[in-house]
C-alpha positions as CSV (number, residue, x, y, z in Angstrom):
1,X,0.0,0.0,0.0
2,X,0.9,3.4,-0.2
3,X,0.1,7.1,0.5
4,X,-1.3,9.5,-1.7
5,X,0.3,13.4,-1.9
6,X,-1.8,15.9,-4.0
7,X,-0.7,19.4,-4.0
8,X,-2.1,22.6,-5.2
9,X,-4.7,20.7,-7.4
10,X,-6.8,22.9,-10.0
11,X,-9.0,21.7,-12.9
12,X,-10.3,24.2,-15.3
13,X,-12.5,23.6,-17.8
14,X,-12.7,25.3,-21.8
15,X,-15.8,26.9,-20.9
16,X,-14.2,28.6,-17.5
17,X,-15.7,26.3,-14.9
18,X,-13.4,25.7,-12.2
19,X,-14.1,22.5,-10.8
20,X,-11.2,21.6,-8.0
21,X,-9.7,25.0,-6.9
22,X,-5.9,24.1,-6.0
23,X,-6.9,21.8,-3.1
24,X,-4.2,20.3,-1.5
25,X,-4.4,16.2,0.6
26,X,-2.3,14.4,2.6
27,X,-3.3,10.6,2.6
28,X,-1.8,8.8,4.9
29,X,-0.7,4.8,4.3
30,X,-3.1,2.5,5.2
31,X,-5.4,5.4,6.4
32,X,-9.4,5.4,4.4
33,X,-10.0,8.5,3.9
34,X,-13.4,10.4,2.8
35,X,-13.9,13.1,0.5
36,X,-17.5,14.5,2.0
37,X,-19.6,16.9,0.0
38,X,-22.5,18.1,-1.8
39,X,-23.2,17.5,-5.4
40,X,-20.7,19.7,-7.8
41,X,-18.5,20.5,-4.8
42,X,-15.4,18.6,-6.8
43,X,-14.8,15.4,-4.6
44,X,-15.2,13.1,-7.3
45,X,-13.4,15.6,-9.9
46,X,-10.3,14.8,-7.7
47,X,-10.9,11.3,-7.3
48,X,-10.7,11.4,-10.8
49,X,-7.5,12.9,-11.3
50,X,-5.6,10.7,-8.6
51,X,-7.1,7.8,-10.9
52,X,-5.6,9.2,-14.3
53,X,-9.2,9.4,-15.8
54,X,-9.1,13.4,-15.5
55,X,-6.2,15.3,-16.6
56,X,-5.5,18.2,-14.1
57,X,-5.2,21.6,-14.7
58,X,-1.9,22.3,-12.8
59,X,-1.0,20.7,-9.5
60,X,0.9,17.4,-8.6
61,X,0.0,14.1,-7.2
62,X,1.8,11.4,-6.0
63,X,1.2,7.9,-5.2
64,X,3.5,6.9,-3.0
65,X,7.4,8.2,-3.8
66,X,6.0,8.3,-7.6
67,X,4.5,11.7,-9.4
68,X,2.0,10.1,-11.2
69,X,0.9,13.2,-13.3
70,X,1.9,11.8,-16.5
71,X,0.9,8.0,-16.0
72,X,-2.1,6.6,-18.1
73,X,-4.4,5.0,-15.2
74,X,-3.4,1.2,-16.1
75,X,0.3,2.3,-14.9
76,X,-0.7,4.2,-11.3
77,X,-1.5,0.5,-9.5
78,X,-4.5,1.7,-8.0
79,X,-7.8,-0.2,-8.1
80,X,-11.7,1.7,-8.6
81,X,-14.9,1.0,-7.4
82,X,-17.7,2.9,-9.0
83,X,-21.5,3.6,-7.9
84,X,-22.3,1.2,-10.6
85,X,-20.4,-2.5,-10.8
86,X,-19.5,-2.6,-14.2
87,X,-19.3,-6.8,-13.8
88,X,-19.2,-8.5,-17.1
89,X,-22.7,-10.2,-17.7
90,X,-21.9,-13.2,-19.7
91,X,-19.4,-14.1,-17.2
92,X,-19.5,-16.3,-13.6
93,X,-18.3,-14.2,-10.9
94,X,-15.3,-16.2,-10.5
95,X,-14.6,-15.6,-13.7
96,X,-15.3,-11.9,-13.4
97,X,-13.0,-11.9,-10.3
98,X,-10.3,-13.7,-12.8
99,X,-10.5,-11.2,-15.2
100,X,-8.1,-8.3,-14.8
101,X,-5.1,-11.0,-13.6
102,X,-5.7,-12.9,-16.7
103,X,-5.3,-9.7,-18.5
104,X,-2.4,-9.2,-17.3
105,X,-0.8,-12.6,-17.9
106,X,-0.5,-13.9,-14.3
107,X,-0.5,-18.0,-14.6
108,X,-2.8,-19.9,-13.6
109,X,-2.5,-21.2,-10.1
110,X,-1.5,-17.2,-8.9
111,X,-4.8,-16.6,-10.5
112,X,-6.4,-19.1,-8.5
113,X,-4.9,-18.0,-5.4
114,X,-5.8,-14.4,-5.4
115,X,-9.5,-14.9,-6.4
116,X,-9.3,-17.7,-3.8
117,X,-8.6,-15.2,-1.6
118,X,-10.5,-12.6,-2.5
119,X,-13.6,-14.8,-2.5
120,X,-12.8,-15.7,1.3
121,X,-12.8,-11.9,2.6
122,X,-15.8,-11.2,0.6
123,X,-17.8,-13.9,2.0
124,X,-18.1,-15.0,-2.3
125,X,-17.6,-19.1,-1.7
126,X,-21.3,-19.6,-2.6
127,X,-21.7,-17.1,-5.3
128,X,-18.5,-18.3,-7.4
129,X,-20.7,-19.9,-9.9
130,X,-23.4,-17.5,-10.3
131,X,-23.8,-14.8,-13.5
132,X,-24.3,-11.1,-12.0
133,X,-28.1,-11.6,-13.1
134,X,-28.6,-14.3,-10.3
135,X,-27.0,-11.6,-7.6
136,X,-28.2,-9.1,-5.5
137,X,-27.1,-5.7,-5.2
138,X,-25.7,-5.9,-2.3
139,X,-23.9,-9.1,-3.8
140,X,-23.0,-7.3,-6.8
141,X,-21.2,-4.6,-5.0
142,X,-19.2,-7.4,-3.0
143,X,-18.4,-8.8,-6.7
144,X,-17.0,-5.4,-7.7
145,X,-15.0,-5.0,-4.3
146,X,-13.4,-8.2,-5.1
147,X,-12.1,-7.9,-8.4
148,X,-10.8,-4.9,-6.7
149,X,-8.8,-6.6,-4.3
150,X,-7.2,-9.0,-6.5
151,X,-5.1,-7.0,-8.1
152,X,-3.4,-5.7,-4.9
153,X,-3.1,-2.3,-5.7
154,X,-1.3,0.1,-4.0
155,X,-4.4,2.1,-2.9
156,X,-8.3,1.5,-4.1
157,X,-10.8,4.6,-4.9
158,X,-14.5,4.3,-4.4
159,X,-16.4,6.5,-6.4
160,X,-20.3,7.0,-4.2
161,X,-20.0,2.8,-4.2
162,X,-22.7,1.9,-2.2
163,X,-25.6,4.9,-3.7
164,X,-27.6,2.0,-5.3
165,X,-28.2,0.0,-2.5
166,X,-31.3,0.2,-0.3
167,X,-30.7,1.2,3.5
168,X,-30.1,-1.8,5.2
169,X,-27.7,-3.3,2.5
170,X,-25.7,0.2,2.7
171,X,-25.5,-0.6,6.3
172,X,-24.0,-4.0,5.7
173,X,-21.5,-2.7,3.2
174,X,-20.6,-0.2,5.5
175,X,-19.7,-2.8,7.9
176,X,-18.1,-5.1,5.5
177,X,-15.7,-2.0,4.1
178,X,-14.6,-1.1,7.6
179,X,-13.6,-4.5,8.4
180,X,-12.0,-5.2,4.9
181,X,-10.2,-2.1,5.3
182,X,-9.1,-3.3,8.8
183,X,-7.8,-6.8,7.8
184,X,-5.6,-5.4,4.7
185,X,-4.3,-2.5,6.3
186,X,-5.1,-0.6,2.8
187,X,-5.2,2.9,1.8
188,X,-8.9,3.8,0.7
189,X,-10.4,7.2,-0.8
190,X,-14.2,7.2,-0.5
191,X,-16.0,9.9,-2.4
192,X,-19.6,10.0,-0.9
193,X,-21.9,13.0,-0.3
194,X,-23.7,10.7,2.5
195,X,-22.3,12.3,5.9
196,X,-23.4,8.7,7.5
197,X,-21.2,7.2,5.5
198,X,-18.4,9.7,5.9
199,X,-18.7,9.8,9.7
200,X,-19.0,5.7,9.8
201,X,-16.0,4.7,7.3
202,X,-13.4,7.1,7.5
203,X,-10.4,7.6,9.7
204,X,-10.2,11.0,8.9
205,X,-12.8,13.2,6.3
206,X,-11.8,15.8,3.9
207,X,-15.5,18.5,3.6
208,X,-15.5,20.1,0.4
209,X,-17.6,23.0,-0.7
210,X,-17.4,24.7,-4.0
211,X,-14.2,22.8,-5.2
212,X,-12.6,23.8,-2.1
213,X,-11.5,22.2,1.2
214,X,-13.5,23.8,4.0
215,X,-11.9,21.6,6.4
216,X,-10.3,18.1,7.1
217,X,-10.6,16.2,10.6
218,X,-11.2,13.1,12.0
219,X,-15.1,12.7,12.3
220,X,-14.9,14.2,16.1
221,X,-13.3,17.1,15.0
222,X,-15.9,18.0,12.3
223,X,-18.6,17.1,13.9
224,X,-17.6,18.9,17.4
225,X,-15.5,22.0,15.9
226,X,-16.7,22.8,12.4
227,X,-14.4,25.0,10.9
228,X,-16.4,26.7,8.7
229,X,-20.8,28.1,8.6
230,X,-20.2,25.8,5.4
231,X,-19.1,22.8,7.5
232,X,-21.8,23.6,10.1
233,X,-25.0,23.7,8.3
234,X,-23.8,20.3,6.5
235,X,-22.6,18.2,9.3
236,X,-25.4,16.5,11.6
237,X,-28.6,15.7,11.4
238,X,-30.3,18.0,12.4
239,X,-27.2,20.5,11.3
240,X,-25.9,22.9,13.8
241,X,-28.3,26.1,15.1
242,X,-26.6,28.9,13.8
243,X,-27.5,31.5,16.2
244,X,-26.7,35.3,15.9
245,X,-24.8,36.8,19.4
246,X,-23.0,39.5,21.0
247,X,-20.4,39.1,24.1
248,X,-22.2,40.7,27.2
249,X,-20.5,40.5,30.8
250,X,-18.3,37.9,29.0
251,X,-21.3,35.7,27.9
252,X,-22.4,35.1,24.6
253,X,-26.3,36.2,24.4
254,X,-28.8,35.6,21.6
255,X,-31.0,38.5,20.9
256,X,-33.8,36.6,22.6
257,X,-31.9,36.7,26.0
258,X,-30.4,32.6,25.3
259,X,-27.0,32.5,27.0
260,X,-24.5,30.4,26.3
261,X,-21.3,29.8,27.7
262,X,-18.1,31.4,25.8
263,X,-14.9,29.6,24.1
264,X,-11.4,31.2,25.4
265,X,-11.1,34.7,23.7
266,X,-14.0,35.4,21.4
267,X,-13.7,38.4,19.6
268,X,-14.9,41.1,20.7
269,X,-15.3,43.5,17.4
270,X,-17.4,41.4,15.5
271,X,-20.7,40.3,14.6
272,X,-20.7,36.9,15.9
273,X,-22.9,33.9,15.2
274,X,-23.2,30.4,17.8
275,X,-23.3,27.0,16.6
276,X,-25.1,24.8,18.8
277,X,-25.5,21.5,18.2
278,X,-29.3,20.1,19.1
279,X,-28.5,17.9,22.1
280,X,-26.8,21.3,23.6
281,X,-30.0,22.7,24.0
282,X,-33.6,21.3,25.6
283,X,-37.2,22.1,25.4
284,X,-38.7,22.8,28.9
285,X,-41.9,24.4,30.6
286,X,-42.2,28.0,30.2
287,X,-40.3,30.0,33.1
288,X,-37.9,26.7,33.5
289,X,-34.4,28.3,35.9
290,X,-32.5,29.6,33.0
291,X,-34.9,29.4,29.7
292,X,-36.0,32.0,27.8
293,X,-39.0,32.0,25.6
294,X,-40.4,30.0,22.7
295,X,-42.6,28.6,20.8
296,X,-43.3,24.8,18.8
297,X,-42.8,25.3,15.2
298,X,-43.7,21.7,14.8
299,X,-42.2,18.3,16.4
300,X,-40.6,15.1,14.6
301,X,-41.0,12.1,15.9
302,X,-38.7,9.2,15.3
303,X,-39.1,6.8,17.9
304,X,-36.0,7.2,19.7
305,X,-35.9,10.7,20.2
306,X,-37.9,13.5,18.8
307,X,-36.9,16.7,17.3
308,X,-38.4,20.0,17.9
309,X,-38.2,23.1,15.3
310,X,-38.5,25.9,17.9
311,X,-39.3,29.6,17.1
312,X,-36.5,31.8,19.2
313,X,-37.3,35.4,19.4
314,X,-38.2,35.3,15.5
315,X,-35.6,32.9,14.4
316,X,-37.9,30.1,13.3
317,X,-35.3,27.3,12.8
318,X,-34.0,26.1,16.1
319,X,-34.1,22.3,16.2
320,X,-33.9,20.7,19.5
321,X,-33.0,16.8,19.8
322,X,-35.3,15.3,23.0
323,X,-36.0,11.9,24.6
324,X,-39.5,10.9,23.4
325,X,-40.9,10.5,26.9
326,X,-40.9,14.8,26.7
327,X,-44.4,15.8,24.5
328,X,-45.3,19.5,23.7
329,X,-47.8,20.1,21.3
330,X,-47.3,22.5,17.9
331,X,-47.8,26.0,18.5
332,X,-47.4,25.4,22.6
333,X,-45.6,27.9,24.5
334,X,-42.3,26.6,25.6
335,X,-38.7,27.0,27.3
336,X,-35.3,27.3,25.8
337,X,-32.6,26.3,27.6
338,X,-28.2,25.7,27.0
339,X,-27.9,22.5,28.9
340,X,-24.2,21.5,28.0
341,X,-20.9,21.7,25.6
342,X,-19.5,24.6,24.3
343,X,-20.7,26.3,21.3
344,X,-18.2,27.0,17.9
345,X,-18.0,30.7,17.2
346,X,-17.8,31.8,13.7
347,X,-18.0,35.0,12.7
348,X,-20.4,36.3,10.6
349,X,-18.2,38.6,7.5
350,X,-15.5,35.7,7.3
351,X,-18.2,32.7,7.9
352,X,-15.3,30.7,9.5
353,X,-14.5,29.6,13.1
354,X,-12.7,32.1,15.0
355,X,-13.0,30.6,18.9
């Protein structure tokens, strides 16, 4: 396995689109990494471009101690897994396992040792003799993950890989991915716009906005200290509050009187806005010790929990994360309360984190 170095990346297009703005990653061996965003953002423009299949603008990338920038993708030794499985239909999936060693001239019995092997990680023994017709998705996808793995690359891409699967099989590949990645100790970029994903799979996650990196963390660090308004509308569900304040008597206050506890040296000489995440806060009877005012906008229930959408002194968005055992009715009258962590600061003309 190796690492993967890309530096200063930028793709242009003819027409003047910029799709990757010089983004620069540091891939560690052995370490899966995500690249987490929203459609058109550029993750899988620069997926694209470690693979061979896009040519960059300018900027370098390097695959291990070699600048691949010039190599075709057959001569980069990396391995892709795409949203669809591109298996060959006329073929058994042994066979379709087989395929890329045989094309490359490897004799028989190493053949039959690394889709032996493959096979076994993937859980495959049964399907061996089965035609991609007679698979499931989720079997399909395993397929593709396999012939994958038998070429022992020096680091595999996965292009949105699990997208056509239904929710419970995504949460079975999830699991199977993880461990796989585990067992071989191999590099792995993940391009998904799915934040479960991102936050489930990857040792650290690279958020990108606009063909920019907004930030890179491990999945505590994004999800506790968003580094950008960007990062904090996107990660969690519900998102972050996003909640104008101003530093009073070294408190940060909300225009409807919410006060919340202050990081070390927020900045005094700027217009300033809170992210709270919606455990931090809680739903209580009006004139609960240290709440301020509300009102329910409306209540989701999900079983587990429930989530209130509060009105705070005219800001109409505040979602609040409860235990279902706590029931107020839409349009009830209501307290607001801080009930733990400390918020991320931002401020409002830079829209990044400043405390």
């Amino acid at each position: 396995m190796a690492g993967i170095e890309v530096t200063a990346l930028h793709k242009r297009y003819p027409d003047g689109t910029v799709a990757v703005d010089h983004v620069d990653l540091s891939i560690g061996d052995g370490e899966l990494f995500v690249m987490l965003g929203p459609s058109g953002c550029g993750k899988t423009t620069t997926l694209r471009a470690i693979a061979g299949l896009e040519r960059q603008t300018t900027g370098d990338i390097l695959i291990g101690d070699t600048l691949v920038n010039d190599l075709p993708p057959a001569e980069r030794d990396i391995a892709m897994v795409f949203q669809f499985y591109a298996l060959y239909p006329h073929l058994r999936t042994r066979d379709n396992l087989a395929f890329p060693l045989r094309a490359e001239g490897l004799p028989k019995p190493q053949v039959r040792e690394r889709v032996d092997e493959a096979a076994r990680l993937m859980r495959l023994g049964p399907l061996l003799d089965r035609r991609p017709r007679q698979l499931s998705g989720g079997e399909q996808q395993r397929v593709a993950l396999a012939r994958a793995l038998v070429r022992r690359p020096r680091a595999f891409l996965m292009d949105e890989p699990l997208t056509n699967l239904d929710a419970e099989l995504r949460a079975d590949m999830r699991t199977e991915i993880k461990h796989l990645q585990g067992e071989l100790g191999a590099t792995m970029v993940y391009v998904t716009h799915d934040q479960v994903e991102a936050m489930s799979l990857g040792h650290r996650i690279a958020i990108l906005n606009k063909g920019r990196v907004e930030q890179i963390g491990t999945p505590l660090e994004v999800y506790d200290r968003p580094a950008s308004l960007f990062c904090a509308a996107f990660i969690g569900s519900p998102p972050m509050n996003l909640i104008e304040v101003e530093l009073v008597d070294g408190k940060l206050c909300s225009q409807g009187g919410l006060v919340l506890p202050p990081p070390p040296g927020p900045p005094r000489d700027r217009r300033l806005v809170a992210g709270v995440r919606p455990e931090a806060l809680e739903v209580t009877e009006p004139g609960a010790d240290r709440s301020v005012p509300a009102r329910v906008v409306s209540a989701e229930w999900l079983g587990d929990e429930i989530i209130y959408v509060v009105d705070h002194s005219g800001q109409r968005d505040v979602r609040v994360r409860m235990p279902p055992t706590v029931r107020f009715a839409a349009d009830a009258s209501v307290g607001l309360r801080h009930i733990g962590g400390t918020p991320a600061v931002y401020d409002v003309s830079t829209e990044e984190l400043v405390a």
